[in-house]
C-alpha positions, 0 to 999 in steps of 0.5 A: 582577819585570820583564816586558817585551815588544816589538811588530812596529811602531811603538805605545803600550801601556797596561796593566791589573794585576789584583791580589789587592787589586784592578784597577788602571791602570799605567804601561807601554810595553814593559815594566812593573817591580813590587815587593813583590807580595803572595800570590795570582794577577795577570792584565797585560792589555796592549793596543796601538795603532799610529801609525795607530790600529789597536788590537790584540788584549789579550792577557794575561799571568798569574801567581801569587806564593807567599808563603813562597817568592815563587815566580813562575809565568808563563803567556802568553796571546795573544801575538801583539799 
């Protein structure tokens, strides 16, 4: 599973995955790639800081894996960054 994303100008990104094993912190600049996602709800909280030091709003991007047919649900929340 990819997700990615773009922002209006010039920033890092950094990335908090809550998984159904937990929180953990994961690479990501534009886009993240994540593989052999185990059953249950993941939150992607995504923050980004422009080259003058401006941090934008988190926004959060969630999703839920089903087990049997490793169906993908997304939902966007707060888009704007």
């Amino acid at each position: 599973m990819t997700i990615s994303w773009s922002i209006d100008e010039e920033a890092i990104t950094t990335c908090i995955l809550l998984t159904p094993s937990g929180p953990m912190a994961v690479n990501c600049n534009y886009t993240l790639q994540l593989t052999n996602l185990i059953e249950g709800v993941y939150d992607l909280h995504i923050q980004a800081v422009d080259v003058a030091g401006n941090i934008a709003q988190i926004i959060t991007h969630t999703w839920t894996v089903g087990k049997e047919l490793q169906i993908y649900t997304h939902n966007l929340i707060n888009s704007k960054v």
